[in-house]
C-alpha distance (Angstrom), angle and dihedral (degrees) to the residues before:
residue distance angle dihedral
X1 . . .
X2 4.18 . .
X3 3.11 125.7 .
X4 3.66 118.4 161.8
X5 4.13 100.1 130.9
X6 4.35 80.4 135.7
X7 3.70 91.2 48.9
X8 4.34 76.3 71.8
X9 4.10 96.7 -153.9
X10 3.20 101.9 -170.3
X11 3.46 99.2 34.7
X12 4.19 97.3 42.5
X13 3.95 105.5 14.8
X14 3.42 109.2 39.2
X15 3.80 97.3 57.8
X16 3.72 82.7 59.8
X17 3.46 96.4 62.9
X18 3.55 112.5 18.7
X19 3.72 124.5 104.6
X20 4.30 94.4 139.6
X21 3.29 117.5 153.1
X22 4.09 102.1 -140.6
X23 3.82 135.4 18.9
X24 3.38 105.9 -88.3
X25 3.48 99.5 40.8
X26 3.73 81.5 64.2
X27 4.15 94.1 38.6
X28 4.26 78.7 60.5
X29 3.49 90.9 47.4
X30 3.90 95.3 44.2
X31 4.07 77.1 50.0
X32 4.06 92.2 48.5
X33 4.05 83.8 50.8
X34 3.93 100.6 51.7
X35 3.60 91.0 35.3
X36 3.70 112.3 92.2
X37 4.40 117.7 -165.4
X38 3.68 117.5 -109.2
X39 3.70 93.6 -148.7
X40 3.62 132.4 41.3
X41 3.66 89.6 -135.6
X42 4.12 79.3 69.8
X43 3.27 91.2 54.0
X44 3.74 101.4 56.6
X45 4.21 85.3 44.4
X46 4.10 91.0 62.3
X47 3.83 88.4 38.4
X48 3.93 83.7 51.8
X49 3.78 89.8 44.7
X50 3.63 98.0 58.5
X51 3.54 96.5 41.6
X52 3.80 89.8 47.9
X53 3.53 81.6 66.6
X54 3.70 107.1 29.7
X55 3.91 81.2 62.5
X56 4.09 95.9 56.7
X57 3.95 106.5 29.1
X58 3.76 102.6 63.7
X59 3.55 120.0 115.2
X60 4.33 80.1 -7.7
X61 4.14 119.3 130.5
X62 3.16 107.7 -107.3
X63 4.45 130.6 -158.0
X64 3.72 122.6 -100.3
X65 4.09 134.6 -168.4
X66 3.54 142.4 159.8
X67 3.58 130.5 -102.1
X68 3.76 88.9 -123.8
X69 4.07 87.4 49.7
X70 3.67 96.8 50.1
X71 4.06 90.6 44.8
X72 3.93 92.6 47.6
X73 4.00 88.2 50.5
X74 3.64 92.0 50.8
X75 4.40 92.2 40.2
X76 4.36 73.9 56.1
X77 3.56 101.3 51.6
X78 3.69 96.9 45.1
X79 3.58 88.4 51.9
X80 3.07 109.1 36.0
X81 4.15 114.7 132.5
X82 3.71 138.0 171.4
X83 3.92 122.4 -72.6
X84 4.00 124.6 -152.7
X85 3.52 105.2 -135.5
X86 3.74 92.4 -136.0
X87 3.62 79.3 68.3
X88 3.71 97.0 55.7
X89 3.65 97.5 34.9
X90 4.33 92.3 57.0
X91 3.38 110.0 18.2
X92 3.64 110.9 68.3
X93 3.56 100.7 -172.9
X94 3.80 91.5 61.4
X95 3.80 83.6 44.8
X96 3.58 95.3 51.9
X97 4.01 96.6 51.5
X98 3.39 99.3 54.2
X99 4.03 101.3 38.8
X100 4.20 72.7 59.2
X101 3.55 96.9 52.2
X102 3.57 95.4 35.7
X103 3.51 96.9 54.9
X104 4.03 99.2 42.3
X105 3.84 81.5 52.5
X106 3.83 104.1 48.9
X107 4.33 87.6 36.0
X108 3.93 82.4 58.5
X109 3.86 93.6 43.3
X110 3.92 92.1 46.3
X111 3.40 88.8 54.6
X112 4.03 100.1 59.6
X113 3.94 86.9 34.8
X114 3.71 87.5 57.1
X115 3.81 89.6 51.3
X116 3.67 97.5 40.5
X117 3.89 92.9 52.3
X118 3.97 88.5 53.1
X119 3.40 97.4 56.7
X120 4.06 120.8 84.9
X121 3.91 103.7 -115.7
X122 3.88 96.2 -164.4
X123 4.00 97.5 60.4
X124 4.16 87.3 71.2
X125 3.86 124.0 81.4
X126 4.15 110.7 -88.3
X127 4.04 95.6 -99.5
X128 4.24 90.5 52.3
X129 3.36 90.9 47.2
X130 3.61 101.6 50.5
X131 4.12 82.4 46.0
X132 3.87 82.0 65.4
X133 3.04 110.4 43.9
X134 3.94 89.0 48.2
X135 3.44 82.6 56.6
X136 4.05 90.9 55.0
X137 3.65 93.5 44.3
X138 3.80 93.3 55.7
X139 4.14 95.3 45.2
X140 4.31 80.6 50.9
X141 3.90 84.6 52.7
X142 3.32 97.7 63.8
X143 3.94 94.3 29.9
X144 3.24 102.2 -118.1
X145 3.80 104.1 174.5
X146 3.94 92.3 40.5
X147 3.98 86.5 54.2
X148 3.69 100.3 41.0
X149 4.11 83.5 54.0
X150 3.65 95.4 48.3
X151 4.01 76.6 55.9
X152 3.61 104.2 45.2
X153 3.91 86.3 50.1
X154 3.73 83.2 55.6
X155 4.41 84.9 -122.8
X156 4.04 92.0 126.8
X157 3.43 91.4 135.0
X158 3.63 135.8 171.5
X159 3.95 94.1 -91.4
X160 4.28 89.4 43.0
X161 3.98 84.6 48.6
X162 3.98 93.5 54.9
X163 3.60 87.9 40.4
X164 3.74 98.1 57.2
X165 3.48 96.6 43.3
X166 3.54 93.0 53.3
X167 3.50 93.0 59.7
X168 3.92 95.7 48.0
X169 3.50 83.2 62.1
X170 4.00 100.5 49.3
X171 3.67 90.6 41.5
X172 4.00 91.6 41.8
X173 4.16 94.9 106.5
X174 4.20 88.4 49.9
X175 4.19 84.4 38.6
X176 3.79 91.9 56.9
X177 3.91 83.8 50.6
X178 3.33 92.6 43.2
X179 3.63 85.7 72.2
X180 3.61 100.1 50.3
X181 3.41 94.9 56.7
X182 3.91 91.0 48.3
X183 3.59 94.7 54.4
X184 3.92 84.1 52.4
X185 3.73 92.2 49.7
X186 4.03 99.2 45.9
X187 3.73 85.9 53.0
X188 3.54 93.2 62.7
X189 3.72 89.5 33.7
X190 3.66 83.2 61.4
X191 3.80 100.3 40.9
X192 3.96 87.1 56.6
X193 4.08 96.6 49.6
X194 3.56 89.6 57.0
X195 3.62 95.7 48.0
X196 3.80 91.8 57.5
X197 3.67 84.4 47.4
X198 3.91 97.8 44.9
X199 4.07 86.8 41.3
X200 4.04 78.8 -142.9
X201 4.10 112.0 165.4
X202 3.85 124.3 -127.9
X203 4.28 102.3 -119.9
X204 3.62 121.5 -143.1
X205 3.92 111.3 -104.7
X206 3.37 112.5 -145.3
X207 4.15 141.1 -165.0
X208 3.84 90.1 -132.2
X209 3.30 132.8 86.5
X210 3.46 99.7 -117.2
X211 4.21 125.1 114.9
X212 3.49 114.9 -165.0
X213 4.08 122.3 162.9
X214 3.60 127.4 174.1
X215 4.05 123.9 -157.3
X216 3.59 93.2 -10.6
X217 3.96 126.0 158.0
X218 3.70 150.5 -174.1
X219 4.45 92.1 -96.6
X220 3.74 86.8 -162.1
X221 3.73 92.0 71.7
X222 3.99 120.9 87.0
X223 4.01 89.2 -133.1
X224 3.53 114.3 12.2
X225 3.58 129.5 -168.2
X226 3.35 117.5 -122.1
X227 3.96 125.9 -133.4
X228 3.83 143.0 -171.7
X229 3.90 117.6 -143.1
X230 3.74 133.9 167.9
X231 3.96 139.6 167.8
X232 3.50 151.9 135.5
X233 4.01 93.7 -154.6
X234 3.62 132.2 134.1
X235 3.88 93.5 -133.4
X236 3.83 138.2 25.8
X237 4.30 111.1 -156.8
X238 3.68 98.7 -166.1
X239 4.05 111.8 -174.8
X240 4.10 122.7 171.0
X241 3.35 137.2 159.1
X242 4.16 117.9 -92.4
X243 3.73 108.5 -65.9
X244 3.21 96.9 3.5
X245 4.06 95.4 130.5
X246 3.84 100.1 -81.6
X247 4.15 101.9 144.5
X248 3.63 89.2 26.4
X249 3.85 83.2 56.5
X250 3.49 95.1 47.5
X251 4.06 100.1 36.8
X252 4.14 84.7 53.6
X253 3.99 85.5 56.3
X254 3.83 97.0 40.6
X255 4.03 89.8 46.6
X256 4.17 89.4 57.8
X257 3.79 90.0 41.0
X258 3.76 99.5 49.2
X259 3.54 90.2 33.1
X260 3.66 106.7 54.7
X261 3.92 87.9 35.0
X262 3.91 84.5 65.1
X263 3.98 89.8 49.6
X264 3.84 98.4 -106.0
X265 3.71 132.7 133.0
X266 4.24 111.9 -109.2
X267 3.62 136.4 -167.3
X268 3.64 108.9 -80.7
X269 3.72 137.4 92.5
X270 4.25 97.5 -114.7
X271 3.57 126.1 -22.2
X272 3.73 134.2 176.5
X273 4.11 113.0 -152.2
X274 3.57 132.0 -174.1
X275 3.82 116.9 -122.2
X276 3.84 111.7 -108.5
X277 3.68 139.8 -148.9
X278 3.02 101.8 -175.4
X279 3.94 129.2 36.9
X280 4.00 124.1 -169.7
X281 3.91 124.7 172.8
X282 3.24 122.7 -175.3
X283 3.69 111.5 171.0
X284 4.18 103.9 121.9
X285 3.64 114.0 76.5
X286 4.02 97.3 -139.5
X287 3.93 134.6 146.6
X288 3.50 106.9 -122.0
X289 4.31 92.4 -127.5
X290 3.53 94.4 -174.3
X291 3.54 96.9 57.0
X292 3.62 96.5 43.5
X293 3.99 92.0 -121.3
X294 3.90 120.8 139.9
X295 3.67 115.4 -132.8
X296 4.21 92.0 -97.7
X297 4.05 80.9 49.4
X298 3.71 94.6 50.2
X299 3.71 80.7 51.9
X300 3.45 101.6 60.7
X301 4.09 102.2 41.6
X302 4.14 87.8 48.1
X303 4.21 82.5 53.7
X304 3.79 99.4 36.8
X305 4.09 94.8 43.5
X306 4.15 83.5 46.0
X307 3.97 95.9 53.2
X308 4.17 85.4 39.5
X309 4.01 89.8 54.4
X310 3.88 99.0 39.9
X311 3.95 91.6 53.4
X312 3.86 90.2 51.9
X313 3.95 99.9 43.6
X314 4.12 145.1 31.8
X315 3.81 121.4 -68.0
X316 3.66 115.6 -29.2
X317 3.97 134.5 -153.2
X318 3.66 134.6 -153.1
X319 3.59 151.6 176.7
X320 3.53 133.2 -159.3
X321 3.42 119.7 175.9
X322 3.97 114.4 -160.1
X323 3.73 94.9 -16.3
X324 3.81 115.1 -147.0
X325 3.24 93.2 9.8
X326 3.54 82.7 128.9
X327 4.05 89.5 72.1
X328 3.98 145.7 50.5
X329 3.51 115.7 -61.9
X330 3.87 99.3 -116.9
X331 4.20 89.2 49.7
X332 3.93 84.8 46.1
X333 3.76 96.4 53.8
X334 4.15 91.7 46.5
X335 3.89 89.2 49.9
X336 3.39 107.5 46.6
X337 4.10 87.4 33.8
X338 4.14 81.0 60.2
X339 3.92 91.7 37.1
X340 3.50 97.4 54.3
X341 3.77 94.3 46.6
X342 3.94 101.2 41.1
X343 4.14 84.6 53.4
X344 4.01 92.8 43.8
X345 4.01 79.5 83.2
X346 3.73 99.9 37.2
X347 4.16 91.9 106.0
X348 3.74 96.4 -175.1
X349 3.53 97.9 52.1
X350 3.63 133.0 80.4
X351 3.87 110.6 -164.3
X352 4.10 129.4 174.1
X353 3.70 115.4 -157.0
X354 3.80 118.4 -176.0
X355 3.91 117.0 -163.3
X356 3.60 141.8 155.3
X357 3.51 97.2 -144.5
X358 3.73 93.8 113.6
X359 4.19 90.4 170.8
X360 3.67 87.9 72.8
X361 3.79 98.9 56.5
X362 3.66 99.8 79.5
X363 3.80 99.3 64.2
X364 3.65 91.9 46.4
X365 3.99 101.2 54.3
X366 3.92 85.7 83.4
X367 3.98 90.0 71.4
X368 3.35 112.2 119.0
X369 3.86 97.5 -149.4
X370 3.90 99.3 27.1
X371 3.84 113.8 97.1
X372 3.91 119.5 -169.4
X373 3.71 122.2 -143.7
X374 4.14 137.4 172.8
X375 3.55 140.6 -165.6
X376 3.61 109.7 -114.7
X377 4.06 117.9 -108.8
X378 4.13 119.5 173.0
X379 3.51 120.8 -162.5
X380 4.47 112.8 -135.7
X381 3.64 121.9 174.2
X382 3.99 88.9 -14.3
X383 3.95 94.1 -62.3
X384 3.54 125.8 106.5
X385 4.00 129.4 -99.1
X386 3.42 126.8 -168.4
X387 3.11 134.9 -157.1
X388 3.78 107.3 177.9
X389 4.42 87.9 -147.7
X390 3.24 111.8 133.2
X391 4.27 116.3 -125.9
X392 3.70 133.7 -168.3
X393 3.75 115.1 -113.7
X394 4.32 123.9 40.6
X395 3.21 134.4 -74.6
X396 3.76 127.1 -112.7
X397 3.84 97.9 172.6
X398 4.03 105.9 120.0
X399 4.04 105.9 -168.0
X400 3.74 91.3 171.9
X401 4.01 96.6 103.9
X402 3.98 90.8 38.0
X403 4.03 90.3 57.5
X404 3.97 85.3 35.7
X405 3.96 87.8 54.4
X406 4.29 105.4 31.8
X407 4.39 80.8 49.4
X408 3.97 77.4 69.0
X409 4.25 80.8 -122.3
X410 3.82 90.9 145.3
X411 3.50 86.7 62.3
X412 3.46 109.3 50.8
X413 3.93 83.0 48.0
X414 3.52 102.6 61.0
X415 3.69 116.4 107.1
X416 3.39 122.6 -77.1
X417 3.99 115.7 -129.2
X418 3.88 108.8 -143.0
């Protein structure tokens, strides 16, 4: 089970990683980004993938096109149709159109083949590197570098022009997959520029249940802080005053999770992660509309389909930020009091709760597989100070009435004399 609409992929992710050249390069890698592996075999072949190229494109020139180039080149393939050479060798305005087409289209294809033959095929996992070299053999089919030099030498003449064009159209079927496996490769192209940008690390994924992340951060941030976290614990209880760093906390954990789950680098300095099966974040506090459910309802399904999928697959992660928040305080304390509990013995399952419900905690310290952990607020001169560090142990600082109070609230409440 996946469900990650609050990680926001397109919205958050992909700008991380995204530096494709055409839309559906980027509709693959939106695909590559939502998509999680089944195995973790996959897993260490994208990890492989990206370093295969992180290894060989630094500092390394690298293609460029248009959108308009790369749409025009594809509006050519998928029409392209036999020419009579009568047609080519007397009429010049039939000559003239498709020397233009030709050319933009074997300039474009140069370009990649250029690339392509630069890059070390045997440093990528078997299946990637048969993808490129399929991709070589089909630019050699249609003779790309012979053409592109009869261009450059400016001898694209008529019998070079019916030549090409014939072989578009023999090679058309392995053209049209051609592209397919382009879009595939510019994703990771693209996934592997950013990470040399983002200096992000790849973590090792592990088979044990054990989650362990050192200097990570939320990369969406301007300045993030920086935290440490390890465990092998069923349950996180994460409490914290208001704005302390809460869902920044728990979107930095959720972003190494998800990310290195999908194979991906993320923005830590090392980092061991269990493999998942099943994936649950729950950090936005939304109604889900279309189903009809109320916030409190939304609640429940995301919990009851995340307890159905972890007892019917591998190791499982969750968030839920503020859980029952979405109810009464007195039903609240009950559920999460039984929620926390029941998953204490879940040992396949690693599952953060954040809650303010301090009045609970003290029962629950006696779990044996239940750690407790706060994000640390000091109080100076009556105001607020956060330091966005995470501690062990809760937190019983309430700031509520200072923020009420220094927001001069107490004030603007007092009774007005008429």
């Amino acid at each position: 089970m996946m469900n990650i609409d609050n990680l926001n992929v397109e919205k958050d992710i992909l700008p991380l990683f995204n530096m494709t050249l055409n839309y559906n390069s980027r509709s693959t890698l939106i695909q590559l980004l939502n998509t999680k592996p089944k195995t973790l075999q996959e897993v260490m072949d994208r990890q492989n993938i990206i370093r295969g190229f992180v290894q060989q494109i630094e500092g390394k020139s690298f293609y460029n096109y248009s959108k308009t180039e790369y749409n025009e080149v594809l509006n050519k393939i998928n029409n392209v149709e036999s020419v009579d050479f009568l047609k080519i060798k007397f009429y010049s305005s039939v000559k003239s159109t498709l020397k233009s087409s030709l050319t933009q289209l074997y300039i474009f294809f140069n370009k990649i083949y250029t690339f392509l033959q630069s890059l070390e095929v045997n440093l990528f996992p078997t299946k990637f590197r048969n993808l490129l070299n399929n991709m070589i053999a089909t630019l050699m089919s249609i003779e790309t570098e012979k053409i592109y030099q009869f261009i450059r030498n400016r001898k694209f003449k008529s019998k070079e022009i019916l030549k090409a064009n014939d072989l578009l159209i023999e090679n058309k079927q392995e053209i049209n997959l051609f592209f397919e496996q382009f879009h595939l490769f510019e994703a990771y192209l693209s996934i592997s520029l950013k990470v040399i940008e983002h200096q992000f690390i790849f973590p090792t994924i592990s088979s044990q249940n054990e989650l362990d992340l050192v200097d990570f951060y939320y990369p969406l941030l301007k300045n993030p802080v920086k935290n440490n976290f390890k465990t092998s614990k069923n349950v996180i209880v994460l409490t914290g005053a208001n704005m302390s760093g809460k869902s920044t906390f728990f979107r930095a954990i959720a972003f190494c999770s998800y990310l290195g789950n999908l194979g991906l680098p993320i923005p830590c300095k090392a980092a061991t992660i269990p493999f998942y099966q099943t994936i649950s974040i729950n950090i936005d506090h939304t109604d889900n509309v279309l189903k009809g459910y109320s916030h409190f309802m939304n609640e429940i399904m995301n919990l009851k389909n995340y307890l159905i999928s972890s007892k019917e697959t591998g190791y499982s992660f969750a968030i839920f930020d503020e859980l029952f928040s979405g109810t009464n305080s007195i039903d609240a304390t009950n559920l999460l009091t039984k929620t926390i509990k029941g998953l204490d013995s879940h040992q396949n399952t690693l599952t953060f709760i954040s809650t303010h419900l301090n009045e609970i905690l003290g029962e629950l310290q006696q779990l044996d597989n239940t750690e407790f952990l706060h994000l640390e607020c000091i109080i100076e001169e009556n105001t607020p100070v956060y330091t966005y560090k995470i501690k062990n142990g809760f937190s019983d600082i309430r700031v509520g009435q200072l923020i009420f109070e220094k927001e001069g609230l107490n004030e603007l409440l007092k009774p007005v004399n008429l």
